[in-house]
C-alpha positions as CSV (number, residue, x, y, z in Angstrom):
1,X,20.2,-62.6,2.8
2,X,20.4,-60.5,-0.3
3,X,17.4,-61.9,-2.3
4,X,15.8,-60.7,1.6
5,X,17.1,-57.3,0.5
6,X,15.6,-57.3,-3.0
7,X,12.3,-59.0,-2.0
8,X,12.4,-56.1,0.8
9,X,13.3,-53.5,-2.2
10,X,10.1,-54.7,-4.2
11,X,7.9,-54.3,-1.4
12,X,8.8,-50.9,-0.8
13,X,8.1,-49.6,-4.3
14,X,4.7,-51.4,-3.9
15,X,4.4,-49.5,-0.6
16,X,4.8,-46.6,-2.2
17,X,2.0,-46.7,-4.7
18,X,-0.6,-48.5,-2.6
19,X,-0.4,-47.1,1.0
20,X,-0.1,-43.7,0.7
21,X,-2.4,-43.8,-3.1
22,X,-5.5,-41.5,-2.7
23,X,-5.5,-40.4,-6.8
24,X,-5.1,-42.8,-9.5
25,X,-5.1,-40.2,-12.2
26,X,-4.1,-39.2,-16.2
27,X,-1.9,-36.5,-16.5
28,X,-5.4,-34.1,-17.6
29,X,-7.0,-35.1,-14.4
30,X,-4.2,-34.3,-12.1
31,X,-4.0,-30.6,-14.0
32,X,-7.8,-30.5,-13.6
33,X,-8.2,-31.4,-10.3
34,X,-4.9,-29.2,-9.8
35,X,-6.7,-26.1,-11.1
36,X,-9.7,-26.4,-9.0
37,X,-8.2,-27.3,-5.8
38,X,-4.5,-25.5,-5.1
39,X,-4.6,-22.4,-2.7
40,X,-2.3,-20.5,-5.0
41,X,-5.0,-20.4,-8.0
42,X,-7.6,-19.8,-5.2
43,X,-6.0,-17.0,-3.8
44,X,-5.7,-15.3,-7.2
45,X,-9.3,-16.1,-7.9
46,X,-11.1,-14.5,-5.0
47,X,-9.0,-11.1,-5.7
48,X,-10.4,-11.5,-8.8
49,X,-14.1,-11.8,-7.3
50,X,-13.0,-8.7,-5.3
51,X,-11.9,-6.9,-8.3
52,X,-15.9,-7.2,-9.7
53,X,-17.3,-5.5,-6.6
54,X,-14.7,-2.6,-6.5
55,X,-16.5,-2.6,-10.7
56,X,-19.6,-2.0,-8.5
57,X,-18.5,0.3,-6.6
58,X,-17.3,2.7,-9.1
59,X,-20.1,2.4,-11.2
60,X,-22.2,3.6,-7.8
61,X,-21.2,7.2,-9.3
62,X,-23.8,7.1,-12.0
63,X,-26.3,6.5,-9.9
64,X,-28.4,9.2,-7.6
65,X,-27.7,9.8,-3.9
66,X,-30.2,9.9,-1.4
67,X,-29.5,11.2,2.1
68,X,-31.9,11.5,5.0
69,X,-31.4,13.9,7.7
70,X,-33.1,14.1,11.2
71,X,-32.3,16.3,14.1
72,X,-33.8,16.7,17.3
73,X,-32.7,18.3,20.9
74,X,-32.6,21.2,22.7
75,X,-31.6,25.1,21.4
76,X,-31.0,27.9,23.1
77,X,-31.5,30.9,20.7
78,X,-31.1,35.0,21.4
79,X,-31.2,37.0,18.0
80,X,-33.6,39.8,16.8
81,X,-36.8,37.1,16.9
82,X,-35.8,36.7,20.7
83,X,-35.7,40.8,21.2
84,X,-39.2,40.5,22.6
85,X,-39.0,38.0,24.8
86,X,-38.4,37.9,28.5
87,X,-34.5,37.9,29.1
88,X,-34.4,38.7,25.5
89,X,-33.5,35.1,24.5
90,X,-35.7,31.3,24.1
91,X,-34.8,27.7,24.9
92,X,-36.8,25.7,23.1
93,X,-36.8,21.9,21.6
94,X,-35.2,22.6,18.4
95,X,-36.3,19.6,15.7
96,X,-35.4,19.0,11.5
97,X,-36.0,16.3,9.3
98,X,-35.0,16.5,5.5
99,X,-34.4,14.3,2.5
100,X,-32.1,14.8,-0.3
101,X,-31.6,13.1,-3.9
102,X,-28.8,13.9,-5.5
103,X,-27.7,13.1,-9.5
104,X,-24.4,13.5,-10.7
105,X,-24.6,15.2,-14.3
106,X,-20.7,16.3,-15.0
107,X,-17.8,15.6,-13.0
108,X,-14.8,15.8,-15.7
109,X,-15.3,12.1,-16.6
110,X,-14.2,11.3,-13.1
111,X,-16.6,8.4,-12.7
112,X,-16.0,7.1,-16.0
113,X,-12.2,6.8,-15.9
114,X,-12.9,5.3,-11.8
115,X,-15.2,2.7,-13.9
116,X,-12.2,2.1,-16.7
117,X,-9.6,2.0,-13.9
118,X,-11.4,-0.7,-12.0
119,X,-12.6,-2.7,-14.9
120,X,-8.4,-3.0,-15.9
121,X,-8.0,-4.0,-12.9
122,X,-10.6,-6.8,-13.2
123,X,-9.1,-7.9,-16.4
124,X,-5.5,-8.1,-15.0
125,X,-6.9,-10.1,-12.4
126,X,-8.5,-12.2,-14.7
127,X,-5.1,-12.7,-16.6
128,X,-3.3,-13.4,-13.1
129,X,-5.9,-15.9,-12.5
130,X,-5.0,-17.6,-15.8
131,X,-1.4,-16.7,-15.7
132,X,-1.4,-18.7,-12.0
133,X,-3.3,-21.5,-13.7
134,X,-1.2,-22.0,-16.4
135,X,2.3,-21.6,-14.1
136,X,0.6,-24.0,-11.4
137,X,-0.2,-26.3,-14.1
138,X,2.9,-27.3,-15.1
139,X,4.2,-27.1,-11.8
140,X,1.5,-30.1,-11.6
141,X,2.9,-31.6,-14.8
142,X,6.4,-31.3,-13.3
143,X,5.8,-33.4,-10.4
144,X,3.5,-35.8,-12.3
145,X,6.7,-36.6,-14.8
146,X,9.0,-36.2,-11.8
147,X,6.9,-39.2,-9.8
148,X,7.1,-41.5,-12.9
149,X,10.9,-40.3,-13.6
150,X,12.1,-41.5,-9.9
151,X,9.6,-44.9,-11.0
152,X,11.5,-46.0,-13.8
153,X,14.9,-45.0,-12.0
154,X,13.7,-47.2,-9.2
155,X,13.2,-50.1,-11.1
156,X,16.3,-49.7,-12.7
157,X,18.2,-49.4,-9.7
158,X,16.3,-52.6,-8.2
159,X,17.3,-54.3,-11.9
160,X,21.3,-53.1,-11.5
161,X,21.0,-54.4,-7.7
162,X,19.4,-58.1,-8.7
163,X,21.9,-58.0,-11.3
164,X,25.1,-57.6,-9.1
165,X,23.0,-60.2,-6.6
166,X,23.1,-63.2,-9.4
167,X,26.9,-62.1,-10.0
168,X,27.7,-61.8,-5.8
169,X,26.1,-65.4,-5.6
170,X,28.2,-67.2,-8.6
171,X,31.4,-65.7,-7.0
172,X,30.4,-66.9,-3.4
173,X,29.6,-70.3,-4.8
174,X,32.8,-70.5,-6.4
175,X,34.3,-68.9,-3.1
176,X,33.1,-71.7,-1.2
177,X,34.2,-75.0,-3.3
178,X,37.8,-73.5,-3.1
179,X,37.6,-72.3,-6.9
180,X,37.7,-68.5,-6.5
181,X,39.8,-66.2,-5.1
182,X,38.5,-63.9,-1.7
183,X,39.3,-60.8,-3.2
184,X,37.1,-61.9,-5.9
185,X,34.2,-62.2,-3.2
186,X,35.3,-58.8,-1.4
187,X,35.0,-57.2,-4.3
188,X,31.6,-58.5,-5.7
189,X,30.2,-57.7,-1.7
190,X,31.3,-53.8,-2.3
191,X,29.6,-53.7,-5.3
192,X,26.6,-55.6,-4.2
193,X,26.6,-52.9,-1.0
194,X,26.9,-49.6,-3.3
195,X,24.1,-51.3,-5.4
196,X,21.8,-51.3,-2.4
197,X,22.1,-48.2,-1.8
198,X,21.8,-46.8,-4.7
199,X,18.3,-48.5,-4.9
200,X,18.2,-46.9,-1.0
201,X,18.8,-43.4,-2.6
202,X,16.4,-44.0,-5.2
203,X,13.5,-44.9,-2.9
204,X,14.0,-41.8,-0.6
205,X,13.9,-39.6,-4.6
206,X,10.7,-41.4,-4.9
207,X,9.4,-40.6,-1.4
208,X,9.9,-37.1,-2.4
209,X,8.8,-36.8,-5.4
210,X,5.5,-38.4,-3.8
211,X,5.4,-35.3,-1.2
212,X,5.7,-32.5,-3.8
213,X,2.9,-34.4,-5.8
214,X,0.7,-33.8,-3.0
215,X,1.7,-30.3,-2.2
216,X,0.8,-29.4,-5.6
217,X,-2.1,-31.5,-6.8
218,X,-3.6,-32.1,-3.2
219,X,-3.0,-35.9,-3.2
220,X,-0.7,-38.9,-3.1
221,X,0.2,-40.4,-6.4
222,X,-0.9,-43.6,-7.6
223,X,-1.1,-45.6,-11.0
224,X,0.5,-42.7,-12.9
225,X,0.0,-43.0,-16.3
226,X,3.2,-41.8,-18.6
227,X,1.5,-39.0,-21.3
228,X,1.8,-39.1,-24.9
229,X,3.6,-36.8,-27.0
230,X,1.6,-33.4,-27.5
231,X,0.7,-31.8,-30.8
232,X,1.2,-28.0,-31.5
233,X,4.5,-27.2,-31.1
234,X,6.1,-24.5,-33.4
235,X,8.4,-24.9,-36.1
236,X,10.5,-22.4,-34.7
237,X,11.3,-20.8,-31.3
238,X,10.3,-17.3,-33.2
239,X,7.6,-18.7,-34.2
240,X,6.8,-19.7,-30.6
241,X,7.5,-16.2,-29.6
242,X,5.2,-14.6,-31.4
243,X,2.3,-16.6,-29.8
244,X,4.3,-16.1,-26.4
245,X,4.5,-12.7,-26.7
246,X,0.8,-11.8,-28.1
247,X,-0.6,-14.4,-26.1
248,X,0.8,-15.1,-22.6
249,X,-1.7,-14.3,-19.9
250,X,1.0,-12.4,-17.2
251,X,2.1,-10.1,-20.1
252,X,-1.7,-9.6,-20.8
253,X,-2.1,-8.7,-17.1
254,X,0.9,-6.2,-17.5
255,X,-1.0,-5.0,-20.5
256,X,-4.1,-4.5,-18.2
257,X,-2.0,-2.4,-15.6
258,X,-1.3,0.1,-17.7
259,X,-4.6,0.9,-18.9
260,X,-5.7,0.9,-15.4
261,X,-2.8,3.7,-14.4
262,X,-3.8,5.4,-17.5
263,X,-7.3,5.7,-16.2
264,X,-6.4,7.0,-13.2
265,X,-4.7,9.5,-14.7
266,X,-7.9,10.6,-16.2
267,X,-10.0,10.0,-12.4
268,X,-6.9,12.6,-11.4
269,X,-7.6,15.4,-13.9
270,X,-11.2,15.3,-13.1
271,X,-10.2,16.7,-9.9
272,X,-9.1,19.9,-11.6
273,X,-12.5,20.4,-13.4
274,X,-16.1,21.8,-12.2
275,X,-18.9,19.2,-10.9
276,X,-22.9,19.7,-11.4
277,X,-25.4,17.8,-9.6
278,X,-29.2,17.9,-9.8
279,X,-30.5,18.2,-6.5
280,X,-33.7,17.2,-5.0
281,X,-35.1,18.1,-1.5
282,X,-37.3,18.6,0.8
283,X,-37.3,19.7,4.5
284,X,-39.5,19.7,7.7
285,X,-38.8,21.7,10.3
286,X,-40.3,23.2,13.9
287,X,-39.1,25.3,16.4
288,X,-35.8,26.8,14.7
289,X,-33.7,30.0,16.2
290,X,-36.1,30.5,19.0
291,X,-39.2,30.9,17.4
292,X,-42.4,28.6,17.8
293,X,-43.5,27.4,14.1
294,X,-43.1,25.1,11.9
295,X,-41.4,25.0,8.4
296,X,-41.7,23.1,5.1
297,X,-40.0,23.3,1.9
298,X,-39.4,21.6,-1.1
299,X,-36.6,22.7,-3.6
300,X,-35.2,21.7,-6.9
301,X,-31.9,22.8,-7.7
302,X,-28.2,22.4,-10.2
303,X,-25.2,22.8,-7.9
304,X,-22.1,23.8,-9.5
305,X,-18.9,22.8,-7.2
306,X,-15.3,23.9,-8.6
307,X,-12.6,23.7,-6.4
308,X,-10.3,26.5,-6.9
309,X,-7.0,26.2,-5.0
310,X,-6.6,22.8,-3.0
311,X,-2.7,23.5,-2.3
312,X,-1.1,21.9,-5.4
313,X,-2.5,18.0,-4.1
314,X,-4.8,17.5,-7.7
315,X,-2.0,18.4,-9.6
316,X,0.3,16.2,-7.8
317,X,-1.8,13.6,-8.0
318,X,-2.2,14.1,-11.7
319,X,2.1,13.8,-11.8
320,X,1.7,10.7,-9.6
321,X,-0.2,8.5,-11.7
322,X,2.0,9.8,-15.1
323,X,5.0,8.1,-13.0
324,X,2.8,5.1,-12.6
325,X,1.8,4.7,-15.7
326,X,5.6,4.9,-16.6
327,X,6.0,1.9,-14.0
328,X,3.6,-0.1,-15.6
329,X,5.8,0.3,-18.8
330,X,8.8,-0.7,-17.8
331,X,7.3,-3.9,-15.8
332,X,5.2,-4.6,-18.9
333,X,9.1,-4.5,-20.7
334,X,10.4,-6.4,-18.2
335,X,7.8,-9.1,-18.3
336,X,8.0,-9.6,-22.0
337,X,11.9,-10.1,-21.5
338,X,11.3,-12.7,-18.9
339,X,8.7,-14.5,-21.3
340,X,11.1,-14.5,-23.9
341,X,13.9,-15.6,-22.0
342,X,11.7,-18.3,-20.2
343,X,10.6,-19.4,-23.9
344,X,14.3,-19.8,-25.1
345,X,15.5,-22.0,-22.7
346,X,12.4,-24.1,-22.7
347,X,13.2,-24.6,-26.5
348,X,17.0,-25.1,-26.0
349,X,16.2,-27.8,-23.1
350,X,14.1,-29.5,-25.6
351,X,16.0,-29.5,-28.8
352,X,19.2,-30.3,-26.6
353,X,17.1,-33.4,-25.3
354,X,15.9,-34.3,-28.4
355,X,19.7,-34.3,-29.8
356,X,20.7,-36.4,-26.9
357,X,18.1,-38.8,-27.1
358,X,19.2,-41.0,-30.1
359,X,22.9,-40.8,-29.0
360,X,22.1,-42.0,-25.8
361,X,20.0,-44.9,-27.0
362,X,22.8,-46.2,-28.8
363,X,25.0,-46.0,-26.2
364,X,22.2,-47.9,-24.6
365,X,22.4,-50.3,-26.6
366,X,25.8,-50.8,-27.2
367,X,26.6,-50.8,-23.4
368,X,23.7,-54.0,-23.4
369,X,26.1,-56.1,-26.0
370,X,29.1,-55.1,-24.1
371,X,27.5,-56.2,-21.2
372,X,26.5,-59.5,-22.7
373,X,29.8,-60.0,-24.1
374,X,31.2,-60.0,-20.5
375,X,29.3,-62.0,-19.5
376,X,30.1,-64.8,-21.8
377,X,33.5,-63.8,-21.7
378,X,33.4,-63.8,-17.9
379,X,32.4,-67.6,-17.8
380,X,34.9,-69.0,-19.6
381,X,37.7,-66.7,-18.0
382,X,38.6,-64.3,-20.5
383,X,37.0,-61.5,-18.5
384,X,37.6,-60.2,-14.9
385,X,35.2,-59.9,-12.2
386,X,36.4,-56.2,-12.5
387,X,35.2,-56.0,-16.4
388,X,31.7,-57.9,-15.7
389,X,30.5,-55.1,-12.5
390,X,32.2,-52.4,-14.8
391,X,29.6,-53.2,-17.8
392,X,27.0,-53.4,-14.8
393,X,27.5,-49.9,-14.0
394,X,28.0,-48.5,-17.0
395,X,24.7,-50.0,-18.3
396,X,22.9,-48.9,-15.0
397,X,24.7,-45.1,-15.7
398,X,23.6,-45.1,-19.5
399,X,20.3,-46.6,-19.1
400,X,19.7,-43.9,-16.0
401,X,20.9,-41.1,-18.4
402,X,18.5,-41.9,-21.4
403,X,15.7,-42.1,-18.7
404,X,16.4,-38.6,-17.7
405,X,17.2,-36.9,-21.1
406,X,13.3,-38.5,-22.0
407,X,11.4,-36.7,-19.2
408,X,13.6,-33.7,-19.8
409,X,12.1,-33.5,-23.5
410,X,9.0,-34.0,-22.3
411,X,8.8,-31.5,-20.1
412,X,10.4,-29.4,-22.2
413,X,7.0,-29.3,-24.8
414,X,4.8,-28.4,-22.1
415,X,6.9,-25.5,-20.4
416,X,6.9,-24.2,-24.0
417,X,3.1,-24.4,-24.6
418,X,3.0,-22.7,-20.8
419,X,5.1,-20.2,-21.9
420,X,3.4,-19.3,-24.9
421,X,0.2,-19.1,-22.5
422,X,-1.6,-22.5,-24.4
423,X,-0.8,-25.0,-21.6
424,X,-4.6,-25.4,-20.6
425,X,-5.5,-25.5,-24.1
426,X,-3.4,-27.8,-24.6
427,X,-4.2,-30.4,-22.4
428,X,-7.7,-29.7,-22.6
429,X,-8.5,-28.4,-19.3
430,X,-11.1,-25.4,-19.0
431,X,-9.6,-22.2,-17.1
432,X,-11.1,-21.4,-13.8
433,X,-14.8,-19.0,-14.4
434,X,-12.8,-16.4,-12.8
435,X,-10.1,-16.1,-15.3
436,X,-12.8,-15.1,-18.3
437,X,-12.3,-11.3,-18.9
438,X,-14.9,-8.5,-17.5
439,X,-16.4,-5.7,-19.8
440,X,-13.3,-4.0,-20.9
441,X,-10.6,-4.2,-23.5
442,X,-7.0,-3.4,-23.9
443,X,-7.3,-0.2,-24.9
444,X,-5.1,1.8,-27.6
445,X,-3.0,2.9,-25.2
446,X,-1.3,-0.4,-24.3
447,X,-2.3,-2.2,-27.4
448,X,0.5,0.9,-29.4
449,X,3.0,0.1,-26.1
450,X,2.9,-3.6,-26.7
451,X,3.6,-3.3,-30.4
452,X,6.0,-1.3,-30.0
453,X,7.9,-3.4,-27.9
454,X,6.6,-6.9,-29.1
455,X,9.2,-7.5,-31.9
456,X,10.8,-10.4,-30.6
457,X,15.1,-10.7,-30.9
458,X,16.7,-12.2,-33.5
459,X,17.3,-15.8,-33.0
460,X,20.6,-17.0,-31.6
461,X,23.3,-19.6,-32.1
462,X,21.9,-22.9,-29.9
463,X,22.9,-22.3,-26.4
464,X,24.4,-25.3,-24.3
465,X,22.2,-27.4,-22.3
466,X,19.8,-26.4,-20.1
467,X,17.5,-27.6,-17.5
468,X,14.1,-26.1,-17.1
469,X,14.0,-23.0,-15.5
470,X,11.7,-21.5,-13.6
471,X,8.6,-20.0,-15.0
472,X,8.8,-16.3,-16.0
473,X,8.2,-14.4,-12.9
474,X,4.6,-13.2,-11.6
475,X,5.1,-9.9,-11.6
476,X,2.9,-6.9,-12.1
477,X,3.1,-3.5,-11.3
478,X,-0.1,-3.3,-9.6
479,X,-2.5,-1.1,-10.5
480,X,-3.5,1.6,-8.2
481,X,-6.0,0.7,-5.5
């Protein structure tokens, strides 16, 4: 009955990886494939395609303007040309046609901070885009570890289970020639039970971990392979800030925002200066205000325009985008905070592991000679049936724990590189097209904000423990549409 539940046990876990396997893949491929195909990266990539047209469109105000005009239907006209005329007035069929080109030569640098604005825009798109990949990414690498993590606690729950079988069927055999005790047998049974399910329990973390594998990287698991250690990490978590801080794409788009405010600002104040356009025309026209003829011109022309009074809304759209530019600050501040604190707990999760690590291989190991011991002891009755499951267990715990402090450190190294915005790099994956930045720069502006804010905090005592947290947030003050 029992070697039915393991032989059952086994076949599940083969299940597992062959029935529902659609993509046998290294951890790179899984991030590659991850990159091209998860909605949250495409969503971010096609408001980046958006972002180049709205580049278009403000760099339309360069270019000249041509209008047609054409008019045609019926006037009644009675003015001084009419005075002559029976019933001192005319109805006739009134019809104009012209054709305007238009060239912007001033406008207060309006289209050229509208141009800036929207190319900032495109660049903190483009640093969204890469910020999503990178976040997604380990996301992906998360559930890659967390599939072969529930794995190798599968099999060693399946181990601990056949185990407690060999042990359940000495003390049954002795049960049965009249040689051990019942409660002997009772007691082996419970343990046998909670070992089944515990391989139960592990199989359903398994199933799981299977289902977020697929919602992430678009399809089942199968044939992971376990990655290697990765070079590049810092020798210090301030040395890991510095890159974090100067390099990490969501800070970059923060970066971005501000420039774009700041160019609005300028779009603003050209509102408050004059505008001069060439103008180019021509006109055809019959029949106008009731008199019988035709008319043609032709006309060449600079229109000055200044708006004088326009009930205090220029100025107060000037004020408006100060106080967003002010926003963008202050999430730009908030965002590097988040970086950093993301960064610090990804280093204390991984130095903490990597302290726990050797410890818990020893106790490994010496929980495998205890159990041996027991064993031996067990036979010739100097042990318990109590003292041989105990030393199960405690190997089962030990080995579980080790199991999990490994994948913890390993994790650990790639949240830092994602942190300090080299995850990609890293593993070797190329960044969507759309992430690659458009025309414009980081200006002064936000290149004197960022230093002035980028000195990192001193360094504290270790923290306790942590497990991964999540990824520093998304979030951008958006620029102004």
């Amino acid at each position: 009955m029992n070697k039915k539940v393991i032989s059952a046990a086994v076949s599940f876990a083969c299940a597992i990886g062959f029935t529902h396997a659609a993509f046998s893949a290294t951890l790179t491929e899984a991030v590659d494939q991850t990159i091209k195909t998860n909605p949250d990266i495409l969503i971010d990539a096609n408001q980046r395609l958006s972002t180049d047209e709205a580049v278009k469109q403000a760099k339309g105000g360069y270019y000249p303007k041509v209008d047609l005009n054409l008019g045609y239907g019926r006037e009644w006209s009675e003015n001084i040309s009419t005075q002559n005329r029976p019933g001192k007035d005319a109805t006739l069929w009134r019809g104009e046609s012209g054709l305007t080109l238009s060239q912007m030569i001033y406008d207060g640098s309006g289209t050229t901070s509208e141009v800036n604005r929207q190319k900032s825009r495109q660049n903190s798109a483009a640093h969204k885009v890469m910020g999503t990949s990178e976040q997604i990414a380990l996301k992906a690498i998360e559930t890659y570890l967390d599939v072969l993590r529930r794995e190798e606690l599968l099999k060693l729950a399946q181990e601990n289970l056949a185990a407690h079988d060999r042990t359940f069927s000495q003390i049954k055999l002795r049960a049965d020639s009249g040689i051990g005790r019942k409660a002997d047998l009772e007691q082996a049974q419970a343990r046998l039970s909670l070992s089944q399910a515990n391989v139960a329990s592990a199989e359903a973390n398994l199933r799981e971990a299977n289902i977020a594998y697929n919602k992430v990287i678009g399809s089942m698991p199968s044939n992971l392979t376990k990655p290697t250690a990765i070079d590049g990490i810092p020798a210090s978590v301030d040395d890991a800030l510095k890159v974090g801080l100067d390099n990490h794409p969501i800070l970059r788009s923060a970066l971005a925002d501000i420039e774009a405010t700041r160019a609005q600002q300028g779009a603003a104040e050209a509102l408050m200066k004059p505008r001069v356009d060439l103008e180019l025309g021509t006109n055809f026209n019959h029949n106008l205000d009731g008199v019988q003829y035709k008319s043609n011109d032709w006309y060449a022309m600079l229109r000055l325009r200044y708006n004088l009074f326009h009930g205090g809304a220029d100025k107060a759209r000037i004020s408006e985008a100060s106080v967003q530019t002010q926003a963008a600050i202050e999430t730009m501040h908030r965002t590097q905070r988040q970086v950093e604190e993301s960064l610090r707990l990804s280093w204390n999760s991984m130095i903490t592991a990597q302290d726990r690590i050797p410890k818990l291989q020893a106790t490994v190991e010496a929980a495998e000679r205890t159990r041996d011991a027991y064993t031996k002891q067990f036979s010739i009755g100097q042990r318990t049936l109590l003292d041989l499951l105990d030393s199960e267990n405690e190997l089962y715990t030990d080995r579980s724990n080790l199991v999990e402090a490994q994948y913890i450190d390993i994790f650990a190294r790639y949240r830092l590189m994602a942190d300090m915005g080299r995850l990609l790099e890293t593993l070797g994956v190329a960044p969507r097209e759309e992430a690659k930045i458009g025309e414009a720069t980081m200006g002064g502006y936000a290149k004197d904000v960022a230093k002035a804010s980028n000195e990192p905090a001193p360094t504290a005592e270790p923290a306790p423990a942590a497990e991964p947290a999540a990824a520093p947030a998304e979030e951008a003050a958006p620029a102004a549409q």
